[in-house]
N, CA, C and O atoms as a GROMACS GRO file, in nm:
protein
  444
    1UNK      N    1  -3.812  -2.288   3.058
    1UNK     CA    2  -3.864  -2.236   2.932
    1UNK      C    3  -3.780  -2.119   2.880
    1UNK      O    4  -3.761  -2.100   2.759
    2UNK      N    5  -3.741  -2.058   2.956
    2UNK     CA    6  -3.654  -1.941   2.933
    2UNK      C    7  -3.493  -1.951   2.842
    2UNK      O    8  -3.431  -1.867   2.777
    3UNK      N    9  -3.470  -2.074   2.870
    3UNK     CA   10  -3.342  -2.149   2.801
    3UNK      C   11  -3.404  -2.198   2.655
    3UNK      O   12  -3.331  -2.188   2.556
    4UNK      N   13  -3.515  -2.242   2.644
    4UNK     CA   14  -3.542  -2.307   2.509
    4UNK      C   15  -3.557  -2.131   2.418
    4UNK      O   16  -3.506  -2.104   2.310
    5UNK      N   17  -3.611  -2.071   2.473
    5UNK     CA   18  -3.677  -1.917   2.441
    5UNK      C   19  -3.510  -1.838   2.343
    5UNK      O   20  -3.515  -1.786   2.232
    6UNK      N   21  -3.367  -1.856   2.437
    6UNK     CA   22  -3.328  -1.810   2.412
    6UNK      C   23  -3.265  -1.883   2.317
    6UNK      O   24  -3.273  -1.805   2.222
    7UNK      N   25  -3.206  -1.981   2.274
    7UNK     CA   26  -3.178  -2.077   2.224
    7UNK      C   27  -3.203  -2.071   2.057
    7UNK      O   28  -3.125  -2.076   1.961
    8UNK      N   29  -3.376  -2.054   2.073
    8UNK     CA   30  -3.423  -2.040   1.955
    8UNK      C   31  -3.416  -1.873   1.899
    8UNK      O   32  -3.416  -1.842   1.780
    9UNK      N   33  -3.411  -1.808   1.977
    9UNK     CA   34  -3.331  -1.649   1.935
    9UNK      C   35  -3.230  -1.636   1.852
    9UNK      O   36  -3.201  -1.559   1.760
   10UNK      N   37  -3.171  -1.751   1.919
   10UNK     CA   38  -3.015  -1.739   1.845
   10UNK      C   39  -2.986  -1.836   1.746
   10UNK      O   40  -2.872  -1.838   1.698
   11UNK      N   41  -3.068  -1.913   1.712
   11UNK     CA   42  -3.072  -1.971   1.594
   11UNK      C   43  -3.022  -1.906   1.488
   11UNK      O   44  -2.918  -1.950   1.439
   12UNK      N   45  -3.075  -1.808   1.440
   12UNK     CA   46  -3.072  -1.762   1.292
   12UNK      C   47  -2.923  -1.704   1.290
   12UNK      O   48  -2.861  -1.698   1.183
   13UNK      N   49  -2.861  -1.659   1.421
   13UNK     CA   50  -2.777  -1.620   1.424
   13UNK      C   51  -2.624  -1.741   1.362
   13UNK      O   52  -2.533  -1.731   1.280
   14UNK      N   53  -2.668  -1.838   1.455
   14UNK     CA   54  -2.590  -1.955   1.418
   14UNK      C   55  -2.595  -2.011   1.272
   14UNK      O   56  -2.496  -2.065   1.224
   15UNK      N   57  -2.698  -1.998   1.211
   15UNK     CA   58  -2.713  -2.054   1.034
   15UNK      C   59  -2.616  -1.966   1.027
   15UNK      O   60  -2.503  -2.015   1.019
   16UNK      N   61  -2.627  -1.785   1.029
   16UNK     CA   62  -2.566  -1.708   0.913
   16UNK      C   63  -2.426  -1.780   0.984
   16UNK      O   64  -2.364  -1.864   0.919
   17UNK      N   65  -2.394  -1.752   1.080
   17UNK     CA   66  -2.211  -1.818   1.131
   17UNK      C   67  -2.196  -1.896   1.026
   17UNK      O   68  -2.142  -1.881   0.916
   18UNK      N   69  -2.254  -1.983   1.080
   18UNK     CA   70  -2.226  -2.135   0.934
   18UNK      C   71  -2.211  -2.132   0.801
   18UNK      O   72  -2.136  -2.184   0.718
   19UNK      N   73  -2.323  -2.038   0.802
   19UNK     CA   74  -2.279  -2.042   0.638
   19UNK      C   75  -2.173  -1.908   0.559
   19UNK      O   76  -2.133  -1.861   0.452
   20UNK      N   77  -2.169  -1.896   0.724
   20UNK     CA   78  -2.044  -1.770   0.666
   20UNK      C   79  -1.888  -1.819   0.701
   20UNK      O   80  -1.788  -1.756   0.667
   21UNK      N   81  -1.886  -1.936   0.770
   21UNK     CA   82  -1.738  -1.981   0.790
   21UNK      C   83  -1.675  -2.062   0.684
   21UNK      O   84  -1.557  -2.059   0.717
   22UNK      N   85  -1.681  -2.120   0.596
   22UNK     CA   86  -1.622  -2.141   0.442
   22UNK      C   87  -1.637  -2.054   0.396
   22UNK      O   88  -1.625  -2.077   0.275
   23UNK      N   89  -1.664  -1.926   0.417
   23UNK     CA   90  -1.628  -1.838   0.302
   23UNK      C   91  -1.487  -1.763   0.392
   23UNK      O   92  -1.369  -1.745   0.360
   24UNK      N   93  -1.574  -1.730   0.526
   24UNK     CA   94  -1.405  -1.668   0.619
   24UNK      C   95  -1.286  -1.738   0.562
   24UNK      O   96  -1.193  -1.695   0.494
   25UNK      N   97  -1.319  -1.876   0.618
   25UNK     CA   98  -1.178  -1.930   0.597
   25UNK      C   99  -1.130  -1.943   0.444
   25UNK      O  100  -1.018  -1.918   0.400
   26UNK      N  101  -1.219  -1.978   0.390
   26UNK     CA  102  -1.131  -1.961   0.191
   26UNK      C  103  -1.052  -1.790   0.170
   26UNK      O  104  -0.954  -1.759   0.102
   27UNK      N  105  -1.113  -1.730   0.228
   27UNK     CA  106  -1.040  -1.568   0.232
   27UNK      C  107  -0.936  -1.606   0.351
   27UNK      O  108  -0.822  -1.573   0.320
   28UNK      N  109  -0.944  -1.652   0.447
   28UNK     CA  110  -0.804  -1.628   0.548
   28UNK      C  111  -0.665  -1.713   0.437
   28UNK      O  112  -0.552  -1.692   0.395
   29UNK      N  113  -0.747  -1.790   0.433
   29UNK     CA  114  -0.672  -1.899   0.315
   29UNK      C  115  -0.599  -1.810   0.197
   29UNK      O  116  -0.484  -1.819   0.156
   30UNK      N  117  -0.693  -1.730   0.162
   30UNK     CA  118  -0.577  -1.680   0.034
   30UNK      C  119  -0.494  -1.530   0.096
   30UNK      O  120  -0.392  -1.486   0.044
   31UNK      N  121  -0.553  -1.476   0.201
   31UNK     CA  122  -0.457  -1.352   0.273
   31UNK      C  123  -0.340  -1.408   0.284
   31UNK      O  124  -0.248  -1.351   0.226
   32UNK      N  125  -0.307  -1.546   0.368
   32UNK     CA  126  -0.225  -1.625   0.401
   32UNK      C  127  -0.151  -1.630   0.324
   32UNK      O  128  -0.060  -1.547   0.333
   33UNK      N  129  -0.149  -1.743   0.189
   33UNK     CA  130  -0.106  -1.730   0.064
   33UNK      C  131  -0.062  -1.627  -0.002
   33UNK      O  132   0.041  -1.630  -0.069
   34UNK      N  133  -0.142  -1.521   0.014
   34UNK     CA  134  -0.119  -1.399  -0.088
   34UNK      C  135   0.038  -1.365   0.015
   34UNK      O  136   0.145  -1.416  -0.020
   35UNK      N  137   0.030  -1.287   0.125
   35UNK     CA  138   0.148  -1.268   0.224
   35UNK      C  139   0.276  -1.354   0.237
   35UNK      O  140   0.385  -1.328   0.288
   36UNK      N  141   0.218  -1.492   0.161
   36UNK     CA  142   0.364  -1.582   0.198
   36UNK      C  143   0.452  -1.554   0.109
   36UNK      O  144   0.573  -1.555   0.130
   37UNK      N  145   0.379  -1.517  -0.037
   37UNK     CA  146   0.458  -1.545  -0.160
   37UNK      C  147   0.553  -1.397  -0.200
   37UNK      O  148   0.511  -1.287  -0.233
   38UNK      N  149   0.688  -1.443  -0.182
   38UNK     CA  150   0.769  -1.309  -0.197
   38UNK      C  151   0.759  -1.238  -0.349
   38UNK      O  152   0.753  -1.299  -0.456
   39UNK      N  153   0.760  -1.124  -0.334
   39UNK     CA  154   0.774  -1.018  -0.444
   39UNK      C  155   0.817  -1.044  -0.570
   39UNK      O  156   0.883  -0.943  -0.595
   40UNK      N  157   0.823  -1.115  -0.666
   40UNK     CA  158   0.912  -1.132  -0.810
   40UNK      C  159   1.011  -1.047  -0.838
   40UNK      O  160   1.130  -1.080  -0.832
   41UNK      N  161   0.973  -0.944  -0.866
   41UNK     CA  162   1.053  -0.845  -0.867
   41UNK      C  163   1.080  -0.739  -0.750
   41UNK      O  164   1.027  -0.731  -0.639
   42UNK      N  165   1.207  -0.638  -0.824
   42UNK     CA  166   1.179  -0.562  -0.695
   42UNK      C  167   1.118  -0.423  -0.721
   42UNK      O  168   1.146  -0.344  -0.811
   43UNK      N  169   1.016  -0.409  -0.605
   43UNK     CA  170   0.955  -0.318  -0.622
   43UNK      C  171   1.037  -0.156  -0.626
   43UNK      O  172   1.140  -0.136  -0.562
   44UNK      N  173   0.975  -0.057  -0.705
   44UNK     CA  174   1.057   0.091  -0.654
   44UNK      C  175   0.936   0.188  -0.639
   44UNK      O  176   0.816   0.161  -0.644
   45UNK      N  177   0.970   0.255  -0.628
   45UNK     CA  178   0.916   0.389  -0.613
   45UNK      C  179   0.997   0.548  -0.591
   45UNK      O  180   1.108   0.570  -0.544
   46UNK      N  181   0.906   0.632  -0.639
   46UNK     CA  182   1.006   0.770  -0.683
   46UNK      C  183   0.907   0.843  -0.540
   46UNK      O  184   0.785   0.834  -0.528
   47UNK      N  185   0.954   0.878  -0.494
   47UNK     CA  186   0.851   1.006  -0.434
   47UNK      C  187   0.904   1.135  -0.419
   47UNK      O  188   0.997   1.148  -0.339
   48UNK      N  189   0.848   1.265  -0.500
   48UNK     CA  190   0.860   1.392  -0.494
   48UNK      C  191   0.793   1.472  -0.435
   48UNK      O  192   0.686   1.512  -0.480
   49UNK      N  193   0.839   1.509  -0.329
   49UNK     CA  194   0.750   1.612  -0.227
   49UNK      C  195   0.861   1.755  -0.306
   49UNK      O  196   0.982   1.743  -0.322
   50UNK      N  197   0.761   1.909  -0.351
   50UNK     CA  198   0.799   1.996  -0.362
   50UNK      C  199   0.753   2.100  -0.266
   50UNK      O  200   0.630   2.097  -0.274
   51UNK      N  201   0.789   2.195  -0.174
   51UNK     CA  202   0.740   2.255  -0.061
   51UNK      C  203   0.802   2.404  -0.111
   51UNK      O  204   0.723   2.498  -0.101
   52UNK      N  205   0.902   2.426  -0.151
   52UNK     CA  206   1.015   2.540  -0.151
   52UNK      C  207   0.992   2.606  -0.261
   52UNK      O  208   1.083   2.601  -0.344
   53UNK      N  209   0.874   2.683  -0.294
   53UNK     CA  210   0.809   2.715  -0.450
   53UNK      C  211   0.854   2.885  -0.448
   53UNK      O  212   0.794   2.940  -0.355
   54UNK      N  213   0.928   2.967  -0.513
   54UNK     CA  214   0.977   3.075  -0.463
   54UNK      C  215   0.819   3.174  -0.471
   54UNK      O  216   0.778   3.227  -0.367
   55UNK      N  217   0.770   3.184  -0.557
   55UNK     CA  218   0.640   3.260  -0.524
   55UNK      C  219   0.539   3.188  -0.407
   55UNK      O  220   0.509   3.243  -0.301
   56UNK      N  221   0.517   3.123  -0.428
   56UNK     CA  222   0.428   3.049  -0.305
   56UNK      C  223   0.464   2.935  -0.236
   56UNK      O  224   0.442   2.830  -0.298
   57UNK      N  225   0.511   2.925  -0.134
   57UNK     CA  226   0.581   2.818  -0.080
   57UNK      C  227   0.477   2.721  -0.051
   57UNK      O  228   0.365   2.773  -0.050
   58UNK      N  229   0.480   2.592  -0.026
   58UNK     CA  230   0.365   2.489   0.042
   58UNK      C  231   0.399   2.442   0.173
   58UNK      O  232   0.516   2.423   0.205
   59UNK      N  233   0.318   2.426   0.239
   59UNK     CA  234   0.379   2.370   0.391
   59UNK      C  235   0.375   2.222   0.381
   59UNK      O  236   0.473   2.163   0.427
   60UNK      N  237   0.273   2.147   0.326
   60UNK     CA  238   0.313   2.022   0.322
   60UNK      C  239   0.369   1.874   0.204
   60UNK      O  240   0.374   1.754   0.231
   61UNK      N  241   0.394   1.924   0.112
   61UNK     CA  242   0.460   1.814   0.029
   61UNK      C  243   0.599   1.791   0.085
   61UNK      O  244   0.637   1.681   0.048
   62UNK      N  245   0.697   1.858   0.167
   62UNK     CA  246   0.785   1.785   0.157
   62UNK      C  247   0.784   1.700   0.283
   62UNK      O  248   0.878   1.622   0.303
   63UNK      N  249   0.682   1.710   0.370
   63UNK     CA  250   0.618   1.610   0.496
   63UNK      C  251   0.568   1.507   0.463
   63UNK      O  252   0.585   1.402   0.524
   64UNK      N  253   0.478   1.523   0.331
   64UNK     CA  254   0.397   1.420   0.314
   64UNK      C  255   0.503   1.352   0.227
   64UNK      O  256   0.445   1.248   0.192
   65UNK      N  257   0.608   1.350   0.179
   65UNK     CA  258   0.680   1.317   0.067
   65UNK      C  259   0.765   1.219   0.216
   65UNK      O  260   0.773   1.096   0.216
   66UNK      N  261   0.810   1.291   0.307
   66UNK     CA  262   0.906   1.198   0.373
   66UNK      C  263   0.809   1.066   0.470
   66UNK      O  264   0.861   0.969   0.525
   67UNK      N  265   0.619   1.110   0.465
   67UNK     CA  266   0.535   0.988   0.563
   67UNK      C  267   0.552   0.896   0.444
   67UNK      O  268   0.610   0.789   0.460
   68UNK      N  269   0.501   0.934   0.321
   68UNK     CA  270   0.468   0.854   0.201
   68UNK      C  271   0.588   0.709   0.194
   68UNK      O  272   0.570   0.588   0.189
   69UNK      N  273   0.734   0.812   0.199
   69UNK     CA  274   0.888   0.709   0.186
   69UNK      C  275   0.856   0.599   0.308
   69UNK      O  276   0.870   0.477   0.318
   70UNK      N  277   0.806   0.703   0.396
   70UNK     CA  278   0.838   0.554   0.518
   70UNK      C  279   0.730   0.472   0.524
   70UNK      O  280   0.738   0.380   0.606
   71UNK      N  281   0.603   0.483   0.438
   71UNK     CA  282   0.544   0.426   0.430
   71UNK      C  283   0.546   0.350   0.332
   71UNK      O  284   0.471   0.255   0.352
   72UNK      N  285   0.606   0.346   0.214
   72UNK     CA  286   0.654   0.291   0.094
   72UNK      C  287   0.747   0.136   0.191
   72UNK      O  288   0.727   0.017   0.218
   73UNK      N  289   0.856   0.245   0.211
   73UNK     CA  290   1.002   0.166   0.284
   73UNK      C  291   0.914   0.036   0.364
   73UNK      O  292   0.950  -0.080   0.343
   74UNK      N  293   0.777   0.072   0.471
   74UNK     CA  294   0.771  -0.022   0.510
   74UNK      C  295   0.703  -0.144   0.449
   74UNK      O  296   0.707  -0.246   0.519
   75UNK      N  297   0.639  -0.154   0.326
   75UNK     CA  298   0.583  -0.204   0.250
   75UNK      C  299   0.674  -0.291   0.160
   75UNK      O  300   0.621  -0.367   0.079
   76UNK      N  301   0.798  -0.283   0.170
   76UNK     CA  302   0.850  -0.313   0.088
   76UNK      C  303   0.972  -0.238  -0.039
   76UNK      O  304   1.074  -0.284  -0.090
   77UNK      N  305   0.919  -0.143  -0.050
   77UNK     CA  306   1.006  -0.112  -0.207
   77UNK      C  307   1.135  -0.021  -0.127
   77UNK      O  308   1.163   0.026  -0.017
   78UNK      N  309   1.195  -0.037  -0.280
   78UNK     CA  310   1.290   0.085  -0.262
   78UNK      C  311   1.263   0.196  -0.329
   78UNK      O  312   1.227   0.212  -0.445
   79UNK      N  313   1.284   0.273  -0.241
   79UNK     CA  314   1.204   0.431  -0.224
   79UNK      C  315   1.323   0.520  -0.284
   79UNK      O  316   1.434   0.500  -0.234
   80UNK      N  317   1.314   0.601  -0.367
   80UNK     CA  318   1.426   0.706  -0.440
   80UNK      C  319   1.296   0.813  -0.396
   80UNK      O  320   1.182   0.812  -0.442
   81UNK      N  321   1.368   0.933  -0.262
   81UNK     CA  322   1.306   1.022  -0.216
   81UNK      C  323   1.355   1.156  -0.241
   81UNK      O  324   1.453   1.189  -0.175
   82UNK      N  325   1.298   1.257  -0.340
   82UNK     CA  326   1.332   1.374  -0.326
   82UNK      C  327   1.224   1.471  -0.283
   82UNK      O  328   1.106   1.448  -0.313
   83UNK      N  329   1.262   1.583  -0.211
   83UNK     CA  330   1.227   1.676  -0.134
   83UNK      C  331   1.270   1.846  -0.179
   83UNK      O  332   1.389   1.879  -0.185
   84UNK      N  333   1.199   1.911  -0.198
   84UNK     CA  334   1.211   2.041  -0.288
   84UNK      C  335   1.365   2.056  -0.392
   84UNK      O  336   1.469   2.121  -0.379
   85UNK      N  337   1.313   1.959  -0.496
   85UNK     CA  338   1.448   1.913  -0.545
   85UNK      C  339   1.400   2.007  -0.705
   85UNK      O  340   1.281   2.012  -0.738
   86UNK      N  341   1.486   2.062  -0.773
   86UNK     CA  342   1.452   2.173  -0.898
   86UNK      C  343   1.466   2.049  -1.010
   86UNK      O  344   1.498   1.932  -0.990
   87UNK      N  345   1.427   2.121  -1.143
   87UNK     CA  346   1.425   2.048  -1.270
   87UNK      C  347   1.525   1.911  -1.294
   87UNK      O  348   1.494   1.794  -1.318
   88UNK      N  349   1.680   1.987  -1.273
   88UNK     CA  350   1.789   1.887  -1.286
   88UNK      C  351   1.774   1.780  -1.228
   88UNK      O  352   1.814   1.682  -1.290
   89UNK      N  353   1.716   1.756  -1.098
   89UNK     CA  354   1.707   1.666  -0.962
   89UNK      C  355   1.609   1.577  -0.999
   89UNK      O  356   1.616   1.457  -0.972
   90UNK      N  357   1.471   1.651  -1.089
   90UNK     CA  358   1.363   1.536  -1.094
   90UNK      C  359   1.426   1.444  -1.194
   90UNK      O  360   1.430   1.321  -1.193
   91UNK      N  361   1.490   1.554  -1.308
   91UNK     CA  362   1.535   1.466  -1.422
   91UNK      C  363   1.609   1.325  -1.432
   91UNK      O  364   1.592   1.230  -1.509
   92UNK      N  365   1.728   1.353  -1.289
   92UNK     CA  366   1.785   1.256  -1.247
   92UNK      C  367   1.743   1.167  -1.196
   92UNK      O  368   1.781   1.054  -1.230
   93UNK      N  369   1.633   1.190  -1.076
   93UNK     CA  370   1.574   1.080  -1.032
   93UNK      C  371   1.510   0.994  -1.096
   93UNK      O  372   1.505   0.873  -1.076
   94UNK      N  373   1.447   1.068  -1.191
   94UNK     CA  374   1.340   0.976  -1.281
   94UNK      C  375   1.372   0.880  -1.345
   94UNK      O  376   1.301   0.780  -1.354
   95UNK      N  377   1.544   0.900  -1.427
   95UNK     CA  378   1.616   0.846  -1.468
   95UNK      C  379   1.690   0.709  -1.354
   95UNK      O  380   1.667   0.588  -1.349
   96UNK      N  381   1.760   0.775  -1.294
   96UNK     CA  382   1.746   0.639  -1.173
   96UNK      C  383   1.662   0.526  -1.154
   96UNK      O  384   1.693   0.407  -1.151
   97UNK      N  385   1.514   0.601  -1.139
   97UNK     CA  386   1.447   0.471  -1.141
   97UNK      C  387   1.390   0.414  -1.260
   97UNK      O  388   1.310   0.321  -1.252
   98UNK      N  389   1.424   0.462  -1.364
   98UNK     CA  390   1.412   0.397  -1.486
   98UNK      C  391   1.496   0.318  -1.506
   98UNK      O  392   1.463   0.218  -1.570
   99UNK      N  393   1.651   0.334  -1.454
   99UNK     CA  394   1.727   0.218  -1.489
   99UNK      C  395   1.756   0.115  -1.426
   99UNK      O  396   1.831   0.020  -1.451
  100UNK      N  397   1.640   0.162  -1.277
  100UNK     CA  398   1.614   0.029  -1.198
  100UNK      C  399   1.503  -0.044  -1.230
  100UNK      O  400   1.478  -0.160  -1.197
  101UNK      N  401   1.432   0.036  -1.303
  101UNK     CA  402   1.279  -0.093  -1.380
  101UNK      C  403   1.311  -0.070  -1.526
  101UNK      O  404   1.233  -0.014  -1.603
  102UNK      N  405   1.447  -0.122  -1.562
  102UNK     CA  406   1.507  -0.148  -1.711
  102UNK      C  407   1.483  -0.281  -1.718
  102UNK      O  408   1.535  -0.351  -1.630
  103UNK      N  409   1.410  -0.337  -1.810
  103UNK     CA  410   1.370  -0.513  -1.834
  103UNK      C  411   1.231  -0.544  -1.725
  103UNK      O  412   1.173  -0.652  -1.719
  104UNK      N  413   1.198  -0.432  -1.651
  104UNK     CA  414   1.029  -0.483  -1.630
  104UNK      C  415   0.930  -0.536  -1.671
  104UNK      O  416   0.944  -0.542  -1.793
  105UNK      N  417   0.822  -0.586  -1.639
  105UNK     CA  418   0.699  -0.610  -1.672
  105UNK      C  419   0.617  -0.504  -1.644
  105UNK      O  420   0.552  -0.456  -1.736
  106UNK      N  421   0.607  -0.448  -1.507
  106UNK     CA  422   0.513  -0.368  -1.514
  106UNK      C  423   0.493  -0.252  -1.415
  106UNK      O  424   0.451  -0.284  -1.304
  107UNK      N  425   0.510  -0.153  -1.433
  107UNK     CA  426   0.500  -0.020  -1.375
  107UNK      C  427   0.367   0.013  -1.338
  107UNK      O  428   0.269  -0.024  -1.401
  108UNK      N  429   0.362   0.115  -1.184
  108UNK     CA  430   0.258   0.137  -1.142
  108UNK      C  431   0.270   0.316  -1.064
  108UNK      O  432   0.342   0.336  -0.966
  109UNK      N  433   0.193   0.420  -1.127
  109UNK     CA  434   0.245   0.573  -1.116
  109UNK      C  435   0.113   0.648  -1.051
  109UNK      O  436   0.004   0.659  -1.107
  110UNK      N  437   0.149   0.698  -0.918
  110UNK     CA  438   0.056   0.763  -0.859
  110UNK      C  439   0.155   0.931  -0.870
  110UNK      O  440   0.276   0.952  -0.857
  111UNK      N  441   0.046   1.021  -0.898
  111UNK     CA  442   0.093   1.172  -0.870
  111UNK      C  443   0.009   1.246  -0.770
  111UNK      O  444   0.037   1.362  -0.741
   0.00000   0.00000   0.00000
């Protein structure tokens, strides 16, 4: 009796399984898909860590500026990284990667 007892315990458990495995797999299904299909374009990214502020210095943007690159880098893009870089430097960079997303579709800007 103890076997039928547990059996029926675990019933309800087994419906939700069931009726939760076509939905798992239609999602493993499109992770799959989504991961196979290479990049269209190529991705970039700018990252500016400023740390070197002559009145108040910061201890961490130009740390978080070099985790951010390698975390970019491993994702994919190409990373244009500056690090307590003055006016002239952003100007340039910015420009850089503008003339690498010259004829884009579509830009995406975190600060």
């Amino acid at each position: 009796m103890q076997l039928k007892t547990t059996l029926r315990a675990c019933l309800p458990q087994r419906r939700t399984l069931a009726a939760a495995r076509p939905v798992l797999l239609g999602l493993s299904l499109l992770a799959a898909a989504a991961g196979a299909q290479a990049p269209a374009d190529v991705r970039v990214a700018l990252v500016i860590g400023n740390s070197a502020y002559a009145e108040s210095p910061l201890l961490n943007p130009a740390n978080d500026a070099k985790a951010m690159s390698a975390a970019l880098t491993g994702l994919g893009f190409k990373v244009i990284e500056l690090r307590d870089g003055g006016k002239e430097a952003m100007d340039g960079a910015v420009k850089q990667v503008s003339a690498m997303l010259k004829d884009k579709r579509g830009v995406g800007m975190f600060y």
